[in-house]
N, C-alpha and C positions, 0 to 999 in steps of 0.2 A: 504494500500500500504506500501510497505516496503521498507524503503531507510537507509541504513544502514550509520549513520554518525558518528562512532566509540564514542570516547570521547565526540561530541558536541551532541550526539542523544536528551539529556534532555532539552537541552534549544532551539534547534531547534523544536522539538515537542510543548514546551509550545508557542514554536511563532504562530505555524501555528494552535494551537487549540484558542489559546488568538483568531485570528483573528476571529473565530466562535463563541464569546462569549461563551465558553468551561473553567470550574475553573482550573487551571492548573499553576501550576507553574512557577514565572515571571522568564525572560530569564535572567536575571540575580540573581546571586544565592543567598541566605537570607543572612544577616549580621546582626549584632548587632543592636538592636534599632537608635543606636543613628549612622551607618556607612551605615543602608538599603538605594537603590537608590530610589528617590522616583520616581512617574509613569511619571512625567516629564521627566526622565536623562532616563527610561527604555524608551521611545519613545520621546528625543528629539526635539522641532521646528523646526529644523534645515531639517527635510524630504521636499526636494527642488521637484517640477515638473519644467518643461520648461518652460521659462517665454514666454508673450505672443507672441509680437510681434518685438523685438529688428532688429534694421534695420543692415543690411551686413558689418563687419567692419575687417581689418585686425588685429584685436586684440579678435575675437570670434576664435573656436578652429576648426584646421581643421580635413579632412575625408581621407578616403581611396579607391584606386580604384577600381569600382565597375562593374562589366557585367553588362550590360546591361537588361538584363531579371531577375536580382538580384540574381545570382546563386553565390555560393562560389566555388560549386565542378568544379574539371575540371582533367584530365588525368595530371599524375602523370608529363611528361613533362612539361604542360605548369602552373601548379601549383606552380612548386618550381625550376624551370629551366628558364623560359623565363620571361620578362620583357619588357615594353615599356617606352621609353621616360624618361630615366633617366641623363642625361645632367645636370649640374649644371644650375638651374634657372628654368627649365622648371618646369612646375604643374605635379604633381605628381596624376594623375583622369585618369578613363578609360570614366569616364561622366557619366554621369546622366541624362535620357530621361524618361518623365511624363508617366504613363499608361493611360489606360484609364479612372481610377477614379482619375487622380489627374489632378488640376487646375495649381499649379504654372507652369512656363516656365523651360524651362532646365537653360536660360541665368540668371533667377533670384538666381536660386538653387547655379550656380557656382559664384554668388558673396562672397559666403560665405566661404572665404579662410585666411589660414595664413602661415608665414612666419615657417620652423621646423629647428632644429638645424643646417642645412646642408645647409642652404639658399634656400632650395628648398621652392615651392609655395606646399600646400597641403588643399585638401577641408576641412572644419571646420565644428563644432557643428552650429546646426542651429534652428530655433524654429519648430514645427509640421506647422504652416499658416504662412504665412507673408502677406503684401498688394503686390500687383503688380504694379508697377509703370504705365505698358503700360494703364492697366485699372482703378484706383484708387480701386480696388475693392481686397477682403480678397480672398487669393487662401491658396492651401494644395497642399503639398509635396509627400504625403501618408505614409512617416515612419519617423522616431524618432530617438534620440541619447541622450535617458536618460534627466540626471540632465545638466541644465544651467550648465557650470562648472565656470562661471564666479559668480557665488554666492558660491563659496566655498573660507573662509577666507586665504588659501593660493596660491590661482589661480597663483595671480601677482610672487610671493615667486618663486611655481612651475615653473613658465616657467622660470625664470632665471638661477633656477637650470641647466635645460636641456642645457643650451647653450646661449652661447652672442646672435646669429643670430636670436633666436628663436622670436615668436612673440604671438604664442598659442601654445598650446599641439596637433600635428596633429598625425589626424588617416593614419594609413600605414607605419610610419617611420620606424619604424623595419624591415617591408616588404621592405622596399626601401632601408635602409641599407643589409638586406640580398640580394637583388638583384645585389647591389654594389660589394659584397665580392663571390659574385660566378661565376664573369665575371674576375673580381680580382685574386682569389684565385683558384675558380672551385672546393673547397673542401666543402663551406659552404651552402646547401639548401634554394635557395632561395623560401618562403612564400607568396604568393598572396591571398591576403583575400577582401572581396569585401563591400562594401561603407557600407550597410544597417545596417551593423551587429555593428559599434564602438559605443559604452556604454555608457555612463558618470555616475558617482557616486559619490553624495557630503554627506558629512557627518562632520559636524561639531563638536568639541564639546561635544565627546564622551568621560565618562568618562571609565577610564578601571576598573574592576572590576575583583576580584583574583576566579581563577576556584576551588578553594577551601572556596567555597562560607561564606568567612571570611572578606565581606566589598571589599574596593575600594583599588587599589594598588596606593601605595604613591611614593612619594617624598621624596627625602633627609632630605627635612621641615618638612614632616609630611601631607603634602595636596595631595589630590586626582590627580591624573594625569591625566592629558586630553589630547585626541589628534583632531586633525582636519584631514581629510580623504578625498581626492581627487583622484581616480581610473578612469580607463578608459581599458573595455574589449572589445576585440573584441568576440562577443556573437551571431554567425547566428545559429537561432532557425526554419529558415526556408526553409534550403537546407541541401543536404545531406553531405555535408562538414568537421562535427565535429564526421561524423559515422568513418570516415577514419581518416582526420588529427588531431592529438591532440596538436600540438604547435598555440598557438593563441594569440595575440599580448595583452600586459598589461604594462600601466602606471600606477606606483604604487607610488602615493606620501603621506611622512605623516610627520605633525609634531606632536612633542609632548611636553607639559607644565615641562620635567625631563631633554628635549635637547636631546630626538631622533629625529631625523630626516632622511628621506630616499626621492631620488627620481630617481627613476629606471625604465626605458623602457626596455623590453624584449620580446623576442618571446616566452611564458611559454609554459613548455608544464601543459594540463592539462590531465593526464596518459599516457598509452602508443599508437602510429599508428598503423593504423590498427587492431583495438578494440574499444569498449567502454561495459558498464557494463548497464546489463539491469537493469532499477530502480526499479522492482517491487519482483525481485528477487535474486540482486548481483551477478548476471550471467555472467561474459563473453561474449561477442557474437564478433565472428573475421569477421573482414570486410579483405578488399582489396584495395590496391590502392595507397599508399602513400610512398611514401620513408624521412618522417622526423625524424628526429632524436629521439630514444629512451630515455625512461623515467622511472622510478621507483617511481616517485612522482605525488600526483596530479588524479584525477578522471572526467570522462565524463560518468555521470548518467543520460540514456535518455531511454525514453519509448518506449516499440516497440510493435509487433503484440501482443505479448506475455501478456505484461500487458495492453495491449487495450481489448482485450478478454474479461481478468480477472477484472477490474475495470470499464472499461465506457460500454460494450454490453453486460453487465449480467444480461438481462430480467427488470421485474418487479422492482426489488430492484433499487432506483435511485443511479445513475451514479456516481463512488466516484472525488469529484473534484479536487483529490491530484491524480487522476490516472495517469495525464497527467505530472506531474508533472518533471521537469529537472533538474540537481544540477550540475556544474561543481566546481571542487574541484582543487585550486592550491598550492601549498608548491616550493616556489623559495628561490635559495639561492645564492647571487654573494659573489665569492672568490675574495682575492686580488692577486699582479701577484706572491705571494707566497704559493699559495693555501689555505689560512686560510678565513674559511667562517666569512666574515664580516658583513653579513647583511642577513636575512629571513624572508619574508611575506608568509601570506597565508590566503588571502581572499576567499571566495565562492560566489558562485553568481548562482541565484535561476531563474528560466522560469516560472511562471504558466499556462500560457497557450500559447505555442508551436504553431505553425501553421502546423510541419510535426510531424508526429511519423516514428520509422523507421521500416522497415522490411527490416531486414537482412543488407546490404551495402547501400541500396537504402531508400529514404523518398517518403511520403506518406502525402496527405493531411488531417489532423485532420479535417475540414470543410466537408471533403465528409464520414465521420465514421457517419454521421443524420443518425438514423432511428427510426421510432415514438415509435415502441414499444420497442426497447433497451435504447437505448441513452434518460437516464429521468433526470428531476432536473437541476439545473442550472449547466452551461450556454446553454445547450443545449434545454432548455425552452424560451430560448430567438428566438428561428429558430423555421422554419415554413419547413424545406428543408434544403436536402444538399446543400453546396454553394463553389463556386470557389475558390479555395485557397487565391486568391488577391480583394475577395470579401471587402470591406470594413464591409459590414453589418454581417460580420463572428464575432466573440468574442475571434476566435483564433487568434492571430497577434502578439504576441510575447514580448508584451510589458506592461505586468503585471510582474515585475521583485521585486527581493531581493535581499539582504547582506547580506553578515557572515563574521565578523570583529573579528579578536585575536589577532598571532604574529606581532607584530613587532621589531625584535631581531636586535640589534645592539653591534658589538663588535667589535670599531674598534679605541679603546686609542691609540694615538700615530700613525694612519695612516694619509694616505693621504684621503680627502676628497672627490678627483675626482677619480676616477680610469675610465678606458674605455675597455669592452668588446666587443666582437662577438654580431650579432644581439638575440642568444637564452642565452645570461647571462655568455659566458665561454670565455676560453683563455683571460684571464683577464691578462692588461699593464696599466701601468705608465704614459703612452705616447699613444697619440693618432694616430692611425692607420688607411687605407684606410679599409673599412666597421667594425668598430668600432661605438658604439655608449658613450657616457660620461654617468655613471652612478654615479652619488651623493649619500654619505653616512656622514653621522656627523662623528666626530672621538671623538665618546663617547662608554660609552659598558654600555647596561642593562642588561646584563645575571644576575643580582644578584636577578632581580623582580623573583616573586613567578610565576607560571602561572595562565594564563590569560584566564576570561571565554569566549567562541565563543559566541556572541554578535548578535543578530540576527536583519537587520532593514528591512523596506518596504514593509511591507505583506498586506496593502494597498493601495501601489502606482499603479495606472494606468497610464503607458503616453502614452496610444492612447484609452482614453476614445471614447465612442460615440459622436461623434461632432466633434472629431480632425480629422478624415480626415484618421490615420492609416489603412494600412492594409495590409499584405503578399505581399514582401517580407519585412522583417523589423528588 
């Protein structure tokens, strides 16, 4: 399969063949004996799953409102035009109802909320099981939201950045602030994205290492730099949402051991609407449907008939397990209200296994692509049958996820710390404005570092193993 990742192509391949036990070069680039990272700093401790069972607290992070049936899509009106229940204090959920394979209560699910910069109430990270009080007995939710983000060493830091009110990092702000500013304004798109799809990503403790594969990038001192990494994507892999819309909500916090620091809510885009790139052959494919704001930054790499064909129903030869494979690619940049770009990140963030593929505008369930004689080799060894898309016993569910960690540019000597933009990063002020969100920036500048290798993590992590209860939509 072929996924074209320009300059990171070498360290992203040696992730995903490391994972195969394949000789290949480590994702971070050789250095001098005495400056090489050892296999500890290349794969961290710090790779968090969802901790077990943590009980419902206003200080866990909150979520974003969700349909019901777990869809993202919806006509181009009620997508980025309409809203419900926006009120100062109200919750910010469309709810959340059990399917048929999950055990918890909806009432239990909606304890799990916090306070977002605006004083609104928003649903929050929650573990895959909790106990149910009514019964004392362990129930499931059926999908997931990544890494604990309360195990990332700057959690507490994080949320203060965002705002005095805040209480956690909640899923939909963006959405909520763009809803705010287009009832306001009526120029700015508002974005509705739905509960299953908000991410978390902790990453601790990473050190940076020069793409010019010459050791670790330093310090003033002379010490290796390190930064701590706390994100939050919205990522639905399971509806047809991301074939049309390409802006999709990211908290992007980081600090660093040199006094970068960044923390930034945005509606990113990741390329442009209506389109995305087919992954197996950097294709193009034009969809329909969406009116959000253009982009020249940033990629939505998703599989569609085309590489399902060519990679998983090609007879005899078993099923390549990269076919399925997703990559969304971001490059964001906030300017200050004088237009000087003061701050750019650019994470990626990887699917392995997808619940839809697309054809054309439209998704399609990966669970019903079974057939004995094509579909060979794992995971497709694991079924006996095609199965329902919100099957839990599927292996598609969305929640075999990665990282790709580089920039983090900062240059902002002599600014102000706070500045407050629009919900998608632009028309950047001083002063805070109705649908504005506060975007935090240190007022230091790194532009003098060398660059930085794309840093690949999690090409192990499952968070909806068998047992958790996971399964489409997710």
């Amino acid at each position: 399969m072929k996924i074209n990742r320009k300059t990171a192509a070498a360290a992203a391949f040696s992730a995903l063949l490391a994972l195969y036990g394949a000789t290949a070069a480590a994702a971070e680039p050789a250095a001098t004996p005495s400056e090489e990272p050892t296999e500890q700093e290349r794969t961290p401790a710090e790779e968090t799953t969802p901790t077990a069972e943590p009980s419902p607290t206003g200080t866990a992070e909150p979520s974003a409102p969700a349909d019901d049936d777990g869809s993202d899509d919806h006509s181009t009106a009620d997508a980025h035009h309409g809203h419900e229940n926006h009120d100062d204090g109200d919750r910010k959920t469309y709810g959340w109802e059990p399917s048929e394979y999950d055990t918890c209560p909806a009432s239990l699910h909606d304890e799990y909320t916090v306070t977002g910069p605006d004083g609104k109430r928003y649903d929050s990270w929650h573990p895959t099981s909790a106990v149910d009080p009514a019964t004392g007995k362990k129930c499931t939710f059926g999908h997931e939201h990544g890494d604990d983000p309360r195990t990332s060493d700057i959690y507490e830091w994080a949320v203060k950045k965002t705002g005095d009110k805040a209480t956690g990092i909640p899923f939909s702000y963006a959405n909520e602030v763009s809803a705010v500013a287009a009832e306001e304004h009526g120029s700015v798109p508002h974005r509705h994205e739905d509960h299953y799809g908000h991410k978390f990503v902790v990453r601790n403790n990473v050190k940076q290492v020069r793409a010019d594969r010459a050791g670790y990038a330093r310090d003033a001192s002379g010490k290796p730099i390190e930064c701590d990494y706390l994100m939050k994507v919205h990522q639905g892999s399971h509806s047809k949402d991301a074939l049309s819309n390409n802006a999709h909500e990211l908290f992007y916090a980081v600090r660093c051991s040199d006094g970068t620091e960044m923390a930034v809510t945005t509606l990113t885009p990741f390329g442009q609407p209506n389109e995305y790139i087919r992954n197996c052959t950097d294709e193009k494919v034009q969809t329909s449907g969406s009116d959000l704001p253009g982009a020249n930054t940033g990629a939505r790499r998703i599989p569609d008939e085309k590489c399902v064909n060519a990679n998983v129903l090609n007879g005899p030869k078993t099923s390549d397990v990269w076919g399925l494979y997703e990559l969304w690619e971001s490059d964001t940049t906030i300017a200050d209200p004088s237009g000087k770009t003061i701050a750019r990140f650019d994470p990626w963030f990887g699917v392995r296994n997808p619940s839809r593929f697309a054809s054309g505008g439209e998704a399609k369930p990966v669970s019903q692509l079974f057939d004995s004689d094509k579909t060979v080799g794992w995971p497709w060894s694991t079924m006996s049958g095609a199965l329902d898309q919100k099957d839990p016993s599927s292996p598609f569910n969305g929640a075999q996820r990665d990282v790709y960690v580089q920039n983090s540019t900062v240059d902002n000597s002599g600014g102000s710390e706070f500045i407050y933009t629009d919900a998608y990063g632009k028309n950047s002020s001083s002063s805070e404005f109705t649908g504005s969100i506060r975007q935090y920036v240190s007022t230091t500048s790194n532009t003098s570092l060398p660059e930085l290798e794309r840093r690949a993590f999690g090409f192990n992590t499952d968070y909806g193993a068998p047992g958790t209860g996971v399964h489409a939509p997710n």
